[in-house]
N, CA and C atoms as a LAMMPS dump frame, in Angstrom:
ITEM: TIMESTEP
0
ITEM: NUMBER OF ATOMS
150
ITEM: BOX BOUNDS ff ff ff
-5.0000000000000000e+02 5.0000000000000000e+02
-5.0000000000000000e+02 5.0000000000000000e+02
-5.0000000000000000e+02 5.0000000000000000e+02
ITEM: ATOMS id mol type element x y z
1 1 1 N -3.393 341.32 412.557
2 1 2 C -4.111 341.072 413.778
3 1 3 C -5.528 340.573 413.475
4 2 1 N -6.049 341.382 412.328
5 2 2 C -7.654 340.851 411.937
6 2 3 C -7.667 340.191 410.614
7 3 1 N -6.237 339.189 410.348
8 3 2 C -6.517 338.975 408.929
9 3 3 C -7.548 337.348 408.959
10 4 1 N -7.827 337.585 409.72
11 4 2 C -8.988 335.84 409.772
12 4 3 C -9.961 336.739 409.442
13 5 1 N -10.58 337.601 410.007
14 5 2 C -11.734 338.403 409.589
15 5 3 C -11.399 338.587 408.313
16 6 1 N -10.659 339.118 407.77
17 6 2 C -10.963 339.358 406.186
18 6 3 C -9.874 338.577 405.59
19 7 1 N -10.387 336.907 405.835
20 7 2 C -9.859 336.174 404.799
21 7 3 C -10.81 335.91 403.404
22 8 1 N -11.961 335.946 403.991
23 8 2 C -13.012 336.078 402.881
24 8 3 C -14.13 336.987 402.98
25 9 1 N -14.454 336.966 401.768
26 9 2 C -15.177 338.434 401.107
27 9 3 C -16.983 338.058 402.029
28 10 1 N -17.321 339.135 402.513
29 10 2 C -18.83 338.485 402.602
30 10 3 C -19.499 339.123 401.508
31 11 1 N -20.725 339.041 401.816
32 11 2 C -21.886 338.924 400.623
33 11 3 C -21.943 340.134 400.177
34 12 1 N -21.812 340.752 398.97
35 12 2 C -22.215 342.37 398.579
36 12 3 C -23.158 343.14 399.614
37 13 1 N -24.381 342.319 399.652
38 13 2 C -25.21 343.036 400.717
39 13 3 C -24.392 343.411 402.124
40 14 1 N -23.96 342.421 402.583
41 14 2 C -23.242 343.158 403.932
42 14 3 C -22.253 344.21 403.615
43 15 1 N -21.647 343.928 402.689
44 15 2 C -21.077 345.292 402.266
45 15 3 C -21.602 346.892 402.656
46 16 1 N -22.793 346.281 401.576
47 16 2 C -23.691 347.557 401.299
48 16 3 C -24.019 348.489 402.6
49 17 1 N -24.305 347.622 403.812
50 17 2 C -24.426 347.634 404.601
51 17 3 C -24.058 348.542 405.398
52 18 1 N -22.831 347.855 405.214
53 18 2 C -21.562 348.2 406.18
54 18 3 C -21.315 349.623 406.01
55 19 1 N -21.324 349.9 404.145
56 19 2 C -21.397 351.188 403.7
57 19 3 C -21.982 352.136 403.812
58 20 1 N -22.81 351.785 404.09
59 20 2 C -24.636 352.628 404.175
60 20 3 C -24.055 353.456 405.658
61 21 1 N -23.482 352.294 407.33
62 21 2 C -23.736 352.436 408.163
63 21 3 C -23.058 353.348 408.45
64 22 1 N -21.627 353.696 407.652
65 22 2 C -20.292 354.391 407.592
66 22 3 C -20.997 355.377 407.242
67 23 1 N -21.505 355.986 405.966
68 23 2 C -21.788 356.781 405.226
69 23 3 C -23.166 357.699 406.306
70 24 1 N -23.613 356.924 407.11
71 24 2 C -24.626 357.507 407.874
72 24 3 C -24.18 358.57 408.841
73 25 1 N -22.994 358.342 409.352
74 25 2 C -22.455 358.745 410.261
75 25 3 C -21.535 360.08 410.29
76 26 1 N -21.235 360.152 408.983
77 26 2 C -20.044 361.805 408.349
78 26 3 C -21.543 362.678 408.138
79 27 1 N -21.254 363.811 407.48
80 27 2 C -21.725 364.625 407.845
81 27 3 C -22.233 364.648 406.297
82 28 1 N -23.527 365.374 405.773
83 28 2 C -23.644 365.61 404.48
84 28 3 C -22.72 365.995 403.662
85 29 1 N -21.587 367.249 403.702
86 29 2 C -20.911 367.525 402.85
87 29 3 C -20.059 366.433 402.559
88 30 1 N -19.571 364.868 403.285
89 30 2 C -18.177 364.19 403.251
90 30 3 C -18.901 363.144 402.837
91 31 1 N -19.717 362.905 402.702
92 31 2 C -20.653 361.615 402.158
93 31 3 C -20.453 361.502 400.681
94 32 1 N -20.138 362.188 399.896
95 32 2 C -20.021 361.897 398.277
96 32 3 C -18.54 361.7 398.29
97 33 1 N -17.198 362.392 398.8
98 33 2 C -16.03 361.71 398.416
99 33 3 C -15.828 360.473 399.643
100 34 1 N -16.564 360.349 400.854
101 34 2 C -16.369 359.003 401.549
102 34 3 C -17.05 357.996 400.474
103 35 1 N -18.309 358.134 399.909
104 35 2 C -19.022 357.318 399.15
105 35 3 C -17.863 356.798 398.138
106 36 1 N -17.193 357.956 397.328
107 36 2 C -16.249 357.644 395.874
108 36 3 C -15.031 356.378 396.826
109 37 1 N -14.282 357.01 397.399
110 37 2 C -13.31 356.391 398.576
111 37 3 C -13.688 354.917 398.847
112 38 1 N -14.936 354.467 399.093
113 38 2 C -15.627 353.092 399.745
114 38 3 C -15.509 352.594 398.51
115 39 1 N -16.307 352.883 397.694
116 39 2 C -15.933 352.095 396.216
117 39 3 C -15.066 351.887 395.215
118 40 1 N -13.95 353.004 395.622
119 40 2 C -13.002 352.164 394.828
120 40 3 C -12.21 351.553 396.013
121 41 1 N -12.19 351.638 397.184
122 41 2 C -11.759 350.31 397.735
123 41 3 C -12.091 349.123 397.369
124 42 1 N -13.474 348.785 397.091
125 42 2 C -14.315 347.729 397.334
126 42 3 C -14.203 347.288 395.655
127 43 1 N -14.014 348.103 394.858
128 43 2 C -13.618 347.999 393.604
129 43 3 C -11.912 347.179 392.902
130 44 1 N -11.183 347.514 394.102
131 44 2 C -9.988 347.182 393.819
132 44 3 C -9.764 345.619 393.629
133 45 1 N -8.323 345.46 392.601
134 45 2 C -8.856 344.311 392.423
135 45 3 C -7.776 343.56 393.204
136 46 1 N -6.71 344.462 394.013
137 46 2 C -6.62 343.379 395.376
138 46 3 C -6.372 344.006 396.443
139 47 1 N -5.961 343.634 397.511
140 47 2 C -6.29 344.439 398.959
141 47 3 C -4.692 345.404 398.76
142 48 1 N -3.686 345.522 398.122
143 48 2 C -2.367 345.996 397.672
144 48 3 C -2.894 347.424 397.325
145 49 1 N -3.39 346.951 396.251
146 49 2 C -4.342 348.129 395.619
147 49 3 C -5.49 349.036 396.557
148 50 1 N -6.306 348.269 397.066
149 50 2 C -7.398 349.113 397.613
150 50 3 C -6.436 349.983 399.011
């Protein structure tokens, strides 16, 4: 349904972003395994994987 949106990668920074905005929002204790979770998504080396 949203694969035009993520046909391509945007810029690390929006990433970061994006991450930051997610990560703002859980609660202190869920912020270090949401943090681990975001990056190895973003780590993966294809969307199969992540």
């Amino acid at each position: 349904m949203y694969q035009h949106l993520l046909s391509k990668r945007p810029p690390d920074g929006v990433l970061f972003l994006g991450f930051a905005n997610i990560l703002n929002e859980l609660p202190k204790r869920l912020q270090g395994r949401a943090k681990a979770a975001l990056q190895a998504i973003w780590m993966a080396d294809t969307r199969e994987a992540a």
